[in-house]
N, CA, C and O atoms as a CHARMM CRD file, in Angstrom:
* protein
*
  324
    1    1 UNK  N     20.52600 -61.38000  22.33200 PROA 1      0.00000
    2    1 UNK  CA    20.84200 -60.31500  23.26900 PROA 1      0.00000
    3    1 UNK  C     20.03500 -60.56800  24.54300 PROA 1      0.00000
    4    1 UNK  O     18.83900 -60.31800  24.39100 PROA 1      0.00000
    5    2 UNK  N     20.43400 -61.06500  25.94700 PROA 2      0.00000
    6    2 UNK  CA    20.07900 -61.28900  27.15700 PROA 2      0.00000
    7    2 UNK  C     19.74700 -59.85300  27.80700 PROA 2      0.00000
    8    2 UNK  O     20.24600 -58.82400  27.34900 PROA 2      0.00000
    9    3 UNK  N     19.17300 -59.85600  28.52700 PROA 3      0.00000
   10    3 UNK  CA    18.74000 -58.47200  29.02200 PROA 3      0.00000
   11    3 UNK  C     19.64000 -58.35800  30.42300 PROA 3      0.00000
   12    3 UNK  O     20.25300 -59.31000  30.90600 PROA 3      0.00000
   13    4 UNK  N     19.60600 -57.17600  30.91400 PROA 4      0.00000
   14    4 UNK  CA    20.96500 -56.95500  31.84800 PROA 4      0.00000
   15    4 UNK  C     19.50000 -56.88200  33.11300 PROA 4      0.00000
   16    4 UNK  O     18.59000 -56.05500  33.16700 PROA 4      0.00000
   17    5 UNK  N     19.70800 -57.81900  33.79900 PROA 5      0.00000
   18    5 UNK  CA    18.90100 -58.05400  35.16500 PROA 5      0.00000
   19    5 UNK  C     19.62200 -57.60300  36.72700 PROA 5      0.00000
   20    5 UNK  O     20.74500 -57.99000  37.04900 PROA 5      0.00000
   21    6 UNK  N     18.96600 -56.93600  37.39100 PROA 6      0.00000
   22    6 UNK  CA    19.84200 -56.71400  38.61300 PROA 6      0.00000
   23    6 UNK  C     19.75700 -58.06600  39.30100 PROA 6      0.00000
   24    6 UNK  O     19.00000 -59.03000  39.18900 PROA 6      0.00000
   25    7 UNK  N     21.05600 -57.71200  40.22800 PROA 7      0.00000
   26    7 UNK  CA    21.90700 -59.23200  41.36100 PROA 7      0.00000
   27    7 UNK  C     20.56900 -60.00400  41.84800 PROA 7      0.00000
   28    7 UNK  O     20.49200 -61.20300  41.58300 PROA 7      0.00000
   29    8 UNK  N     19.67500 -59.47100  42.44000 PROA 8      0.00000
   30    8 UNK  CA    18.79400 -59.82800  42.94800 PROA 8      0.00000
   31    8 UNK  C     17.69100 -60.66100  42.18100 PROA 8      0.00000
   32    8 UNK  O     16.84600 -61.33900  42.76600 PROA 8      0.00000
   33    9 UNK  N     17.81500 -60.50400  40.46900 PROA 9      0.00000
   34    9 UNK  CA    17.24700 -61.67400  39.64400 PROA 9      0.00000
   35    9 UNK  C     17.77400 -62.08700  38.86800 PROA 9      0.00000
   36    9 UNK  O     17.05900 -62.44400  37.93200 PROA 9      0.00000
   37   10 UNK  N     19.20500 -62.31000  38.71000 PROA 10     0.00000
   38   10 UNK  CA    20.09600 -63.18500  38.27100 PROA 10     0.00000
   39   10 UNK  C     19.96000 -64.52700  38.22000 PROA 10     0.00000
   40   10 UNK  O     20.04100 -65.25500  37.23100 PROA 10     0.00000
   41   11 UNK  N     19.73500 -64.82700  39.41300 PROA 11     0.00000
   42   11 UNK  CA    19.61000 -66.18300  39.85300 PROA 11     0.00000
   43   11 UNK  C     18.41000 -66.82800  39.48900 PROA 11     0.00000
   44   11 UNK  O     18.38100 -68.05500  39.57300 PROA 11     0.00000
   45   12 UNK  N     17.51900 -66.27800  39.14000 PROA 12     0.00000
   46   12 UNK  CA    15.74400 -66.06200  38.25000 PROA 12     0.00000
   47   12 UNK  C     16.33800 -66.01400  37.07900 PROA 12     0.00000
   48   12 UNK  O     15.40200 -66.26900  36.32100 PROA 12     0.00000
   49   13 UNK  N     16.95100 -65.91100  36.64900 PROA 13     0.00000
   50   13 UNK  CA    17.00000 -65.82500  34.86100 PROA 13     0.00000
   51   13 UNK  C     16.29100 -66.58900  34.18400 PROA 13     0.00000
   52   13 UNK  O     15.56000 -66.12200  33.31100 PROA 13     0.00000
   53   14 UNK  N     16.35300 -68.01400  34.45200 PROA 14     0.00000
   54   14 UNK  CA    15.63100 -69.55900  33.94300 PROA 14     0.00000
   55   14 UNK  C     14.19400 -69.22100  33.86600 PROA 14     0.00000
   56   14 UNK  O     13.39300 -69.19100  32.93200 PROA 14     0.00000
   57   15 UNK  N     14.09300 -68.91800  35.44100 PROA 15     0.00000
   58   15 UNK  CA    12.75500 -68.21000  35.16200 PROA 15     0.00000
   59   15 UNK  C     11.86500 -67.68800  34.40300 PROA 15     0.00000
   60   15 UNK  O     10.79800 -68.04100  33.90100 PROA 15     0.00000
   61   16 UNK  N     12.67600 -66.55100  34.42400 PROA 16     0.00000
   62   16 UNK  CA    11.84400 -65.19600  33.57600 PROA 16     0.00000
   63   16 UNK  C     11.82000 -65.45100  32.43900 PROA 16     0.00000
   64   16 UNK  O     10.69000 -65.68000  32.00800 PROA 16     0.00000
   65   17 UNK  N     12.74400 -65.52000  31.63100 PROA 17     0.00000
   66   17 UNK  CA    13.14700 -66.16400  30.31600 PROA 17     0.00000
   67   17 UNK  C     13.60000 -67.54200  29.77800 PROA 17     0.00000
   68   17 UNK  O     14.70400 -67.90000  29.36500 PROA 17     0.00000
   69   18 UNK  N     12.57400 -68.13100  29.88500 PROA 18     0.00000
   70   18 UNK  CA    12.83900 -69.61400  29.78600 PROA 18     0.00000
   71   18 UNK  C     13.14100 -70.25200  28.43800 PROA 18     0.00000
   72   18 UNK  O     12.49300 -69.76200  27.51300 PROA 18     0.00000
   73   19 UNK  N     13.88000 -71.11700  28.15600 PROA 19     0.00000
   74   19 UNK  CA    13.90300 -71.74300  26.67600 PROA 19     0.00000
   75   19 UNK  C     13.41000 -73.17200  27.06500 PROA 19     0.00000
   76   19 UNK  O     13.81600 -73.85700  28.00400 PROA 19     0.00000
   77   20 UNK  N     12.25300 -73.53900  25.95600 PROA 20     0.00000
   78   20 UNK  CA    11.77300 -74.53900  26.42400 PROA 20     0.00000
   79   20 UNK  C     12.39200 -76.03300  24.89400 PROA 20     0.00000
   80   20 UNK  O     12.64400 -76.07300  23.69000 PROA 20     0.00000
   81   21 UNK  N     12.34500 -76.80800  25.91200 PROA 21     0.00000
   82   21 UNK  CA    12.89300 -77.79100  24.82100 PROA 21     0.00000
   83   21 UNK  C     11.88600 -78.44600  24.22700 PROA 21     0.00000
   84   21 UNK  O     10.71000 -78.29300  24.55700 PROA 21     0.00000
   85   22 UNK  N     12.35300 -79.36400  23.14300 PROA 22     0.00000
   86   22 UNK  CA    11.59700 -79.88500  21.71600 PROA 22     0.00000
   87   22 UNK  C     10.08100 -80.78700  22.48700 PROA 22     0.00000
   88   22 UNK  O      8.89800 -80.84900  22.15300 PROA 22     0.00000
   89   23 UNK  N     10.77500 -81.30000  23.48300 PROA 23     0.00000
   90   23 UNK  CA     9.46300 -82.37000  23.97700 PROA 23     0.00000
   91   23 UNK  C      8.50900 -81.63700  25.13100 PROA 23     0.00000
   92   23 UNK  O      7.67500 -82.34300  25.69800 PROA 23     0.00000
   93   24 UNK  N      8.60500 -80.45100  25.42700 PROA 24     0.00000
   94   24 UNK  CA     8.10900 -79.09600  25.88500 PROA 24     0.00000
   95   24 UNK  C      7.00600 -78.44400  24.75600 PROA 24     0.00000
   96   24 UNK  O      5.77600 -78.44700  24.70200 PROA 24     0.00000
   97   25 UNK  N      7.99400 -77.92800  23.95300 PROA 25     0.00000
   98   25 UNK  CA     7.04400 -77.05500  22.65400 PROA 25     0.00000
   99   25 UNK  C      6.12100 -78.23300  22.05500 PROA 25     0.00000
  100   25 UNK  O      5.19700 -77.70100  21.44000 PROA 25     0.00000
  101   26 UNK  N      6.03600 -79.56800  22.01000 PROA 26     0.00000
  102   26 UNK  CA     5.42200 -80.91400  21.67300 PROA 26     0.00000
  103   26 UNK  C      4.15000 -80.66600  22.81400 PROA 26     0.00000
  104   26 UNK  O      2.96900 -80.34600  22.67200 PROA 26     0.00000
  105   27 UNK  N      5.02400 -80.98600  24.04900 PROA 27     0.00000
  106   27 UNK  CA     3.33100 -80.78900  24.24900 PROA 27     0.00000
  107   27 UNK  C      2.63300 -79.93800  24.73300 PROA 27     0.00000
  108   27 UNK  O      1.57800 -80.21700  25.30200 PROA 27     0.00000
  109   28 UNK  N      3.16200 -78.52400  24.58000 PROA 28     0.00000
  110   28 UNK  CA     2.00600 -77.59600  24.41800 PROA 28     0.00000
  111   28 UNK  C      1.31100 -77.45600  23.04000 PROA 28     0.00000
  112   28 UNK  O      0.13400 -77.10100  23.10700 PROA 28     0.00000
  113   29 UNK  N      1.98900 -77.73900  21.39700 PROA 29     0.00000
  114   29 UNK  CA     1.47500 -77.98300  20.53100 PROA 29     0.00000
  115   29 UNK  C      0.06500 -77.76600  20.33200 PROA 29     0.00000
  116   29 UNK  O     -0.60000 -76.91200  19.74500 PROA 29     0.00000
  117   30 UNK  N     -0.26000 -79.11400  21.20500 PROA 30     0.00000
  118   30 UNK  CA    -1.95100 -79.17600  20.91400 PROA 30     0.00000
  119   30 UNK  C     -3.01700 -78.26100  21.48400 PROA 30     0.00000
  120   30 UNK  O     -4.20300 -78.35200  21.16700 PROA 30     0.00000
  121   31 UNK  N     -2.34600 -77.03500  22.67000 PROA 31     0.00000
  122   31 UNK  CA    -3.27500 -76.15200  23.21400 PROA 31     0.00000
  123   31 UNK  C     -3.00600 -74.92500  22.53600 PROA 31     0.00000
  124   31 UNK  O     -3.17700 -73.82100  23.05100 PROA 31     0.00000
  125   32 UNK  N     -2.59000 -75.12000  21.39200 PROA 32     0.00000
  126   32 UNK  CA    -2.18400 -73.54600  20.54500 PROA 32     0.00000
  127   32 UNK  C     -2.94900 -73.94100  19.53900 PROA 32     0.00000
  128   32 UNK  O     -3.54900 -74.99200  19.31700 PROA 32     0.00000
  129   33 UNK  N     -2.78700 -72.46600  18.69000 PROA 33     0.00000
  130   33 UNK  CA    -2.41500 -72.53900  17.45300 PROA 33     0.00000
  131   33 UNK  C     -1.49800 -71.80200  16.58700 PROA 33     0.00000
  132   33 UNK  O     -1.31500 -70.59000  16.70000 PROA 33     0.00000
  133   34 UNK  N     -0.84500 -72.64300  15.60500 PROA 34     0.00000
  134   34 UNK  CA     0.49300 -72.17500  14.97900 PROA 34     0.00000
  135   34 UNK  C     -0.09500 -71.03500  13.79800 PROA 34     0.00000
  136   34 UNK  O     -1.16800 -71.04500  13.19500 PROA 34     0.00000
  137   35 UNK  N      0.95900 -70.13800  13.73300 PROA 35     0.00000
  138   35 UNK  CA     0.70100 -68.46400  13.29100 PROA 35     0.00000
  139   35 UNK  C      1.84600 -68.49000  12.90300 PROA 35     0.00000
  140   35 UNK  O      2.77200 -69.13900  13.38900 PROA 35     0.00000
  141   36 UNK  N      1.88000 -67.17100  11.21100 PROA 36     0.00000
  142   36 UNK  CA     3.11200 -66.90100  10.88700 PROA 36     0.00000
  143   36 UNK  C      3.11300 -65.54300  10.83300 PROA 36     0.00000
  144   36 UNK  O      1.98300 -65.08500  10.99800 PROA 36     0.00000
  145   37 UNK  N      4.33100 -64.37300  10.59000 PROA 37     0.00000
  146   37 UNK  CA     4.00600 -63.69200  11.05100 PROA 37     0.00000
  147   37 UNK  C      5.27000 -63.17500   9.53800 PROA 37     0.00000
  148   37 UNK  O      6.16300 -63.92000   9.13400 PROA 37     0.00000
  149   38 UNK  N      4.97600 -61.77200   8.97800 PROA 38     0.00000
  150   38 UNK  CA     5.66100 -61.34100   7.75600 PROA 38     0.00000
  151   38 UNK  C      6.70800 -60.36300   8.86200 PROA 38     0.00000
  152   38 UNK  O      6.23400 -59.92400   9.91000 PROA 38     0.00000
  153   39 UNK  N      8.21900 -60.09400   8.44900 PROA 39     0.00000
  154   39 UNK  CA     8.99100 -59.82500   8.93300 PROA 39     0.00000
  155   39 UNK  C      8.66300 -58.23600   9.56400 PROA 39     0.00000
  156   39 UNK  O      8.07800 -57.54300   8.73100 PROA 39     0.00000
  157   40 UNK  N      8.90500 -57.61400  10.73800 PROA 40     0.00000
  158   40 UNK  CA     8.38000 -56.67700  10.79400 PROA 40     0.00000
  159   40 UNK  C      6.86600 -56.30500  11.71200 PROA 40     0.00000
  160   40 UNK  O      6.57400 -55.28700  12.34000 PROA 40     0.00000
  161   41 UNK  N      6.21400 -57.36700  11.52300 PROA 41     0.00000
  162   41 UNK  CA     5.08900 -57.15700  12.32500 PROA 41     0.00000
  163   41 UNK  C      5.16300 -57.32400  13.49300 PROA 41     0.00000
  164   41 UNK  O      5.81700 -58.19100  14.07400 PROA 41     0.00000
  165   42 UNK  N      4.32200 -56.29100  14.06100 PROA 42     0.00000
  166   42 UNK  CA     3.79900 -56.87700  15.84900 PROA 42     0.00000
  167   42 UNK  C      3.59000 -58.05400  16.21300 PROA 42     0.00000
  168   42 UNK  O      2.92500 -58.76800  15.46200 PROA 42     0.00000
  169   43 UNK  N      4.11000 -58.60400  17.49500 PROA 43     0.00000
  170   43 UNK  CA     3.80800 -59.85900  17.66500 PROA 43     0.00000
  171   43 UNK  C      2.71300 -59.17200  18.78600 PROA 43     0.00000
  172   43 UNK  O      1.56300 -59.57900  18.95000 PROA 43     0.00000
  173   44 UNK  N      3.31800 -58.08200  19.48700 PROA 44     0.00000
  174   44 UNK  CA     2.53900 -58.00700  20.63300 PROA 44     0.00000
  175   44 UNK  C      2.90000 -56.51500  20.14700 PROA 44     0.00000
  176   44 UNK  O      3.68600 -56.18700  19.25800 PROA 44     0.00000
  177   45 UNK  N      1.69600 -55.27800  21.41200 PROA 45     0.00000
  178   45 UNK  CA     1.57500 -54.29400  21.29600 PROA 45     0.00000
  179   45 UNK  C      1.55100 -53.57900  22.94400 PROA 45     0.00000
  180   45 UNK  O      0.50900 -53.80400  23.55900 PROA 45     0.00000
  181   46 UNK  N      2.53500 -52.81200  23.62200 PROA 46     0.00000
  182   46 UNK  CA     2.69400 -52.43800  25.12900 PROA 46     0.00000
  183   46 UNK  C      0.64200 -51.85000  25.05600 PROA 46     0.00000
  184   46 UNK  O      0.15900 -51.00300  24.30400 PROA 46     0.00000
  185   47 UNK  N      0.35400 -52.18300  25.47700 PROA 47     0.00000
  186   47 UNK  CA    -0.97400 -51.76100  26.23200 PROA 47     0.00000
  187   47 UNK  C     -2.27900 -52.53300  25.47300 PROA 47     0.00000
  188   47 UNK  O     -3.44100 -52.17000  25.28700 PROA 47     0.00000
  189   48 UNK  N     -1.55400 -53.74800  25.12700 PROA 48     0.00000
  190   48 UNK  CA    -2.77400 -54.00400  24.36400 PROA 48     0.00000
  191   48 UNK  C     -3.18700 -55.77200  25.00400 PROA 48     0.00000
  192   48 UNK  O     -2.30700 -56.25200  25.71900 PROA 48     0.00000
  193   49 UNK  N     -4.15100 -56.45500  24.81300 PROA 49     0.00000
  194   49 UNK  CA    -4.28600 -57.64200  25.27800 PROA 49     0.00000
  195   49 UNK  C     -3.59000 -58.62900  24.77200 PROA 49     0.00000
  196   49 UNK  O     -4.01900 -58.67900  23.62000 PROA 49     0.00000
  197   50 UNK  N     -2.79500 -59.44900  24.88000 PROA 50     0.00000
  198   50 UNK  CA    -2.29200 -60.52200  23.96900 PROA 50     0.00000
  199   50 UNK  C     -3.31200 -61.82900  24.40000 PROA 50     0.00000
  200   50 UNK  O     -4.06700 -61.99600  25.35700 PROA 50     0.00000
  201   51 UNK  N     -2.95100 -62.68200  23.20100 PROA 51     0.00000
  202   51 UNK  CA    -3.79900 -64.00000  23.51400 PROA 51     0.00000
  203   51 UNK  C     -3.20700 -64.95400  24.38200 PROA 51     0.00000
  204   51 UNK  O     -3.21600 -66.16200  24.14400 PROA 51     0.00000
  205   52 UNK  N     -2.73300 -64.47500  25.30500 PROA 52     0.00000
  206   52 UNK  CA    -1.70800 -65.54600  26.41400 PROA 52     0.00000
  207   52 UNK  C     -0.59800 -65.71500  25.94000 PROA 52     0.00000
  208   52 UNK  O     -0.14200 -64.82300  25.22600 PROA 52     0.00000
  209   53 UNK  N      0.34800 -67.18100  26.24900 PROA 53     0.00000
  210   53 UNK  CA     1.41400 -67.63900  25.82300 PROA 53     0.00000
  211   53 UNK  C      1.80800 -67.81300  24.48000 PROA 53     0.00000
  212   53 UNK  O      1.13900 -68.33900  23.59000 PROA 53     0.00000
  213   54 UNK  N      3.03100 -67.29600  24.38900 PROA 54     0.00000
  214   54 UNK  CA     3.32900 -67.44600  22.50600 PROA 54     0.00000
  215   54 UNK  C      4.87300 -67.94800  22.89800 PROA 54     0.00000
  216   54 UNK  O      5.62800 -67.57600  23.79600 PROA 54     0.00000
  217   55 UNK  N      5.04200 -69.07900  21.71200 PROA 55     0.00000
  218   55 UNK  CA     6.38200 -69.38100  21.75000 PROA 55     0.00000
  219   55 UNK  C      6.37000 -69.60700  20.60600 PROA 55     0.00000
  220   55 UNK  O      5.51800 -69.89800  19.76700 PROA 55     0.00000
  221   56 UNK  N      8.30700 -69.30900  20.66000 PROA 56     0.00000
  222   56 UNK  CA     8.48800 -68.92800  19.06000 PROA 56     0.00000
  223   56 UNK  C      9.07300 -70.03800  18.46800 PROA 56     0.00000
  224   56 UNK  O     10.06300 -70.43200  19.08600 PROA 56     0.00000
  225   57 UNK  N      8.70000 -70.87000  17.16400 PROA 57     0.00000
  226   57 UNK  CA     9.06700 -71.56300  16.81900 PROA 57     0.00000
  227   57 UNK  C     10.38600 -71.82000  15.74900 PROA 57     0.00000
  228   57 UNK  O     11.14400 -72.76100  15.51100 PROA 57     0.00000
  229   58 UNK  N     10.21100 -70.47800  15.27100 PROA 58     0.00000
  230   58 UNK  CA    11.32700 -70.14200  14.19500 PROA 58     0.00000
  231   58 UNK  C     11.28900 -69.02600  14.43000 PROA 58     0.00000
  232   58 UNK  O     10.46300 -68.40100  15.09500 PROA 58     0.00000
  233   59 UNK  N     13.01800 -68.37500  13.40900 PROA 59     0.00000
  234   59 UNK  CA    12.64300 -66.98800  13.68300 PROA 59     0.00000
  235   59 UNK  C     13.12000 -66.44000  14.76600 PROA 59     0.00000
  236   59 UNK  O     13.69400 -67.16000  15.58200 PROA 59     0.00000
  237   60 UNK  N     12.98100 -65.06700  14.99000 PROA 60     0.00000
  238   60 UNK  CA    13.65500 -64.21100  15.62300 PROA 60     0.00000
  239   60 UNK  C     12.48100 -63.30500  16.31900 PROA 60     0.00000
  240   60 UNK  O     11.43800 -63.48100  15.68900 PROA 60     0.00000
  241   61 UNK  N     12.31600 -62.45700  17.33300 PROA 61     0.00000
  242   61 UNK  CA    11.52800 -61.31500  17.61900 PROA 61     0.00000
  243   61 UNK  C     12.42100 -60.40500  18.46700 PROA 61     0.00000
  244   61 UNK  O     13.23300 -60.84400  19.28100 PROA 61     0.00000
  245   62 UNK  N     12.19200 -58.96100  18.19100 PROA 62     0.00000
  246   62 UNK  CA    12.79900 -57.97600  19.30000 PROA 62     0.00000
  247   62 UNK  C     12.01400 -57.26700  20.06900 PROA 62     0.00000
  248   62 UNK  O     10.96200 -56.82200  19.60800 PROA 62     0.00000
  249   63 UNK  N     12.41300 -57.02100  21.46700 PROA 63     0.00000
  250   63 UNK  CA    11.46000 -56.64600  22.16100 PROA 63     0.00000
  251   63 UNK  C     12.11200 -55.17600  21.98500 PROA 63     0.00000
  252   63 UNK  O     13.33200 -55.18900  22.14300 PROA 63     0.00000
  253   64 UNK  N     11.56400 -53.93900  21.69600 PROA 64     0.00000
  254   64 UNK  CA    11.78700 -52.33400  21.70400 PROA 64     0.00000
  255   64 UNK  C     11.06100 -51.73600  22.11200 PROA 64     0.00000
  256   64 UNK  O      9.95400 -51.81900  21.57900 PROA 64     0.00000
  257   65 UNK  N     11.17400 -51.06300  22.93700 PROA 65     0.00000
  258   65 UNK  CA    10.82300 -50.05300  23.51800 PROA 65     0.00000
  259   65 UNK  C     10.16000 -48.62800  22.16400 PROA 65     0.00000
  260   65 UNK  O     11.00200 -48.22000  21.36300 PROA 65     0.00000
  261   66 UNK  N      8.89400 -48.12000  22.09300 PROA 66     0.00000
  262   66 UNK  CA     8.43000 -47.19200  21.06300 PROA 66     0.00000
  263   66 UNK  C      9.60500 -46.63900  20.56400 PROA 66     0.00000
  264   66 UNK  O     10.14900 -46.12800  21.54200 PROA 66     0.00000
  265   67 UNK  N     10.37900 -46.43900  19.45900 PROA 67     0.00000
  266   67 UNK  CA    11.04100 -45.71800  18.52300 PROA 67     0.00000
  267   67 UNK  C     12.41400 -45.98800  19.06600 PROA 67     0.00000
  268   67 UNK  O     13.13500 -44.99800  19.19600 PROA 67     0.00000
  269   68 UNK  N     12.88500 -47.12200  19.39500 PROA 68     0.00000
  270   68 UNK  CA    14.48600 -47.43300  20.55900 PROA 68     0.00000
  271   68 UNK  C     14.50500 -48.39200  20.05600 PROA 68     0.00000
  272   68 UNK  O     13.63600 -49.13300  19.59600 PROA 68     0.00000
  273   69 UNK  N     16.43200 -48.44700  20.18200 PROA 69     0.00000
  274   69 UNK  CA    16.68500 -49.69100  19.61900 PROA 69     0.00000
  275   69 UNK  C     16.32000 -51.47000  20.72700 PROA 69     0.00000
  276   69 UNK  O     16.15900 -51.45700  21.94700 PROA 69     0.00000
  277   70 UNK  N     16.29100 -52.35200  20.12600 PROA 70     0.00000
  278   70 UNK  CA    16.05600 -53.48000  20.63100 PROA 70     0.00000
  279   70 UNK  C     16.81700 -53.71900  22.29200 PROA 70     0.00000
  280   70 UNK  O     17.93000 -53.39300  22.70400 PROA 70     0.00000
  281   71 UNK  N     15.63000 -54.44600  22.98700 PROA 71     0.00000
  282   71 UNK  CA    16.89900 -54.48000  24.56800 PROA 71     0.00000
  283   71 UNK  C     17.10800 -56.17200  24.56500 PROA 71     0.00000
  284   71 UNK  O     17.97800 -56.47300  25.38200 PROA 71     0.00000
  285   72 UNK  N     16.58000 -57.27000  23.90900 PROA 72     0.00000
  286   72 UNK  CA    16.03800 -58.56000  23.88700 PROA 72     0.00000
  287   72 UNK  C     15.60000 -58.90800  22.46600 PROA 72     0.00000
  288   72 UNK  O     14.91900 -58.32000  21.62600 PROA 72     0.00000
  289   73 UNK  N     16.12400 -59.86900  22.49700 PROA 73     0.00000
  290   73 UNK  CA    16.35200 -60.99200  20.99100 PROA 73     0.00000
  291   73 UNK  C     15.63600 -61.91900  21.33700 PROA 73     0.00000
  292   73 UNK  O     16.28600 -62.44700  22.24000 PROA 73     0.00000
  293   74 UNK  N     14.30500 -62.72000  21.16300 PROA 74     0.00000
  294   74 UNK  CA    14.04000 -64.29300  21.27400 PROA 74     0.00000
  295   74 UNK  C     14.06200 -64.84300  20.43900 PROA 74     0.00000
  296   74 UNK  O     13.97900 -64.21500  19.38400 PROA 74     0.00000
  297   75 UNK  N     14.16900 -66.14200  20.38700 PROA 75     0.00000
  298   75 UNK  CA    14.90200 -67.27000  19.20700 PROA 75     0.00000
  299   75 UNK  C     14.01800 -68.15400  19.73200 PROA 75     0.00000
  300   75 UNK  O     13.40100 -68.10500  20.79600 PROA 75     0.00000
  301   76 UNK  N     14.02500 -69.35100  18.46400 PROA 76     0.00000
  302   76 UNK  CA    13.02100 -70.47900  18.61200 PROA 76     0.00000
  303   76 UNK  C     13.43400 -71.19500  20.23600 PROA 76     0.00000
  304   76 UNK  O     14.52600 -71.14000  20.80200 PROA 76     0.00000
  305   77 UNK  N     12.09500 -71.89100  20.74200 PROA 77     0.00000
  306   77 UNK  CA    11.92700 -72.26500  22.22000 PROA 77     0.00000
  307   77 UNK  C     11.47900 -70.72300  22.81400 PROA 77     0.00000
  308   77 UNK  O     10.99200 -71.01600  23.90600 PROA 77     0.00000
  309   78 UNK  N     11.42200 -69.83500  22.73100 PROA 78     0.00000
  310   78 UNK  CA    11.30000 -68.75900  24.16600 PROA 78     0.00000
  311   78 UNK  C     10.30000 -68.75800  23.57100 PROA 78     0.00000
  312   78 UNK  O      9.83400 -68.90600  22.44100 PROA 78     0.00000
  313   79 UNK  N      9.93300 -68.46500  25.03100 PROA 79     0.00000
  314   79 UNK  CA     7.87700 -68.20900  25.35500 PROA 79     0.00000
  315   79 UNK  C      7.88900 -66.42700  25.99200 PROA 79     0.00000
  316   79 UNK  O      8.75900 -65.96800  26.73300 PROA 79     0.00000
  317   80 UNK  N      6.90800 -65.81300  25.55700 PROA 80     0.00000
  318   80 UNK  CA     6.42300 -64.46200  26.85000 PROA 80     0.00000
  319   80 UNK  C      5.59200 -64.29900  26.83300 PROA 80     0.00000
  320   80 UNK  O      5.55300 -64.16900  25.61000 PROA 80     0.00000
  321   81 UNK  N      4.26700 -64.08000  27.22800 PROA 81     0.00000
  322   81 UNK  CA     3.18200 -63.82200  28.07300 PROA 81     0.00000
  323   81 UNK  C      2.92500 -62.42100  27.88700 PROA 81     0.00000
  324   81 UNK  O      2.01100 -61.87300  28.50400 PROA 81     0.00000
């Protein structure tokens, strides 16, 4: 599920939401570390610190808004900050 962006960042899409390819997620590899996560859990929390960049390797995440349904689906390759 793509998120509905106004005209003015359309053309940013790549941008904002990037899918990064196999020789991409390779070499950031070595400045991470790989985490699993039981279905259901927080990846991230609105007001809370995250540990920087996370990309998803498998798997699915939804971004929701407190007690609302999902607005954004990421799938393996997407990164968010």
């Amino acid at each position: 599920m793509e998120p509905t962006l106004p005209p003015s960042l359309e053309s940013r899409r790549d941008q904002l939401f990037p899918t990064l390819t196999s020789a991409e997620i390779a070499r950031l590899h070595r400045f991470g570390t790989e985490r699993s996560l039981a279905a259901g859990s927080a990846l991230v929390t609105a007001g809370t610190t995250t540990p920087g960049l996370q990309v998803m390797l498998s798997g699915q995440a939804s971004v929701a808004p407190r007690n609302e349904a999902a607005v954004m689906t990421y799938g393996p390759g997407r990164g968010a900050q």
